[in-house]
C-alpha positions as CSV (number, residue, x, y, z in Angstrom):
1,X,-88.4,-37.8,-23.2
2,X,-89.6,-36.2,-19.7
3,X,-91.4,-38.4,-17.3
4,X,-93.7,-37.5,-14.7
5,X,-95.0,-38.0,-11.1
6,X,-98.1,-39.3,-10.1
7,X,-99.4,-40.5,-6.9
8,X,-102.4,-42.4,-5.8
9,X,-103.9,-42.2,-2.0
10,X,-107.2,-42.3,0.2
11,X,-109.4,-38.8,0.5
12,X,-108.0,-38.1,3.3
13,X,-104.2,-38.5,1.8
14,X,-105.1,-36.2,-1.2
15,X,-106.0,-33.5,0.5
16,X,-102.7,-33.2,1.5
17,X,-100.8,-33.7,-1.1
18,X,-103.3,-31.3,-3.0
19,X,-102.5,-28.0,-0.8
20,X,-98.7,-29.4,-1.5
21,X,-99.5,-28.9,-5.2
22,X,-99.7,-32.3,-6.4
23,X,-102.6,-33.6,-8.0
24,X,-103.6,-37.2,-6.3
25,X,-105.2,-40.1,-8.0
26,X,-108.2,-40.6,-5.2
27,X,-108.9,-44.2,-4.7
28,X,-110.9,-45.5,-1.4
29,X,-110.2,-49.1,-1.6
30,X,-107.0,-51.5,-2.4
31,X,-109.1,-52.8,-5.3
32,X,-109.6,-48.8,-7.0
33,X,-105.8,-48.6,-6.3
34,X,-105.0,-51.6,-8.0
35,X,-107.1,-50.5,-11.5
36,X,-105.2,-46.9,-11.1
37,X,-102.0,-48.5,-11.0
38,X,-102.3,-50.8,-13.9
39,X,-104.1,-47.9,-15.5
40,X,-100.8,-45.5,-15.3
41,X,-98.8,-48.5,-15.7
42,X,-100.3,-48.5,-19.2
43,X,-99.5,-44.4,-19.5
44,X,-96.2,-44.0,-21.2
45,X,-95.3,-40.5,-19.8
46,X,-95.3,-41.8,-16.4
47,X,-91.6,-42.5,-14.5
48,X,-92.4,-42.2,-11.0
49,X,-95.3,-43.8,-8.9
50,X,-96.2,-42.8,-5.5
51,X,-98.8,-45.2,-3.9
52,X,-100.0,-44.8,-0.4
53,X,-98.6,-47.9,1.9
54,X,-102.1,-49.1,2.9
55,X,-102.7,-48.9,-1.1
56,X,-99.4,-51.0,-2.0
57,X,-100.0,-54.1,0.7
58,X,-103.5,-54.4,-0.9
59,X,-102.1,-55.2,-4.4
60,X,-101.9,-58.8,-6.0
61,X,-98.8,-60.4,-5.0
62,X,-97.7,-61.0,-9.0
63,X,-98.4,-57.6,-9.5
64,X,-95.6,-56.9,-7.3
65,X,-93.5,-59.3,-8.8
66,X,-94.5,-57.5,-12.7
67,X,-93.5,-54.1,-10.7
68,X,-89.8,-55.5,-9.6
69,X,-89.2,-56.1,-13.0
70,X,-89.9,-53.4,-15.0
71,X,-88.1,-50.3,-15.2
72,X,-90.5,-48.1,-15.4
73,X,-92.1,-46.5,-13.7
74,X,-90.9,-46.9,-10.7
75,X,-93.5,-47.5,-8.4
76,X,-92.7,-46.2,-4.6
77,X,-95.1,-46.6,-1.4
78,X,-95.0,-43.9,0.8
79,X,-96.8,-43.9,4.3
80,X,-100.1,-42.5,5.0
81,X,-101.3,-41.6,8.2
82,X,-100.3,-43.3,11.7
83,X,-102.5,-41.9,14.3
84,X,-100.1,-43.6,17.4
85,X,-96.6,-43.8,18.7
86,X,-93.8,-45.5,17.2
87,X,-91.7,-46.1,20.4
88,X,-90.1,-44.6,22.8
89,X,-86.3,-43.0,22.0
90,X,-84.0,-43.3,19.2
91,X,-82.9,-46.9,20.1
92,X,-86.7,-48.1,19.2
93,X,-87.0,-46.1,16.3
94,X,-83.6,-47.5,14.5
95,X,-84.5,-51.2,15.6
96,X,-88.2,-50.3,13.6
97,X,-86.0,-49.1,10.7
98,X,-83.7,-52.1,11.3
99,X,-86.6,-54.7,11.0
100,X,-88.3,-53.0,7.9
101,X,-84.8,-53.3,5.8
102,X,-83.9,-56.7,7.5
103,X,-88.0,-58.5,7.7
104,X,-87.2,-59.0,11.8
105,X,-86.9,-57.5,15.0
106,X,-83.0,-57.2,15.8
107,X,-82.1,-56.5,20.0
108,X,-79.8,-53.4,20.3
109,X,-77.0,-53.8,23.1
């Protein structure tokens, strides 16, 4: 059986990922991205999952918890748009890494 991608993001998202060739679900709010989701979750050709991160943090906690447990498809936040700075140098950028894979800020020596 073959599986496919889908992905679900804001307007401003989808353009994007349209002129890369993938067709977006468009969704404006957490709530529309919530019904998209549980409507592909429902679709039985579907593997893969992309959800914008603003789109993800928005969805009911035991929808998450449904989402850990099954299979498939896998569903996989990806991030949208950051209009400012992450830090300065590499030692801020690994101790942002470091505190999205841990949950805390860790001090590099």
């Amino acid at each position: 059986m073959s599986y496919g991608v889908r992905v679900i993001g804001r307007p401003e998202v989808a353009a994007g990922l349209a002129l890369a060739g993938v067709r977006p679900l468009e969704v404006a709010t957490p709530e529309q991205g919530t019904a998209s989701l549980k409507e592909l979750l429902a679709t039985p050709d579907v593997g893969v999952v992309l959800i914008e991160n603003g789109l993800y943090d928005g969805l009911p906690e035991d929808l998450r918890r449904r989402l850990g447990r099954r299979p498939l498809p896998m569903v996989v936040p990806f991030p949208g748009p950051a209009w400012q700075e992450l830090g300065e140098g590499p030692e801020a950028y690994i101790v942002e890494l470091l505190r999205q894979v841990i949950g805390y800020r860790v001090r590099l020596r």
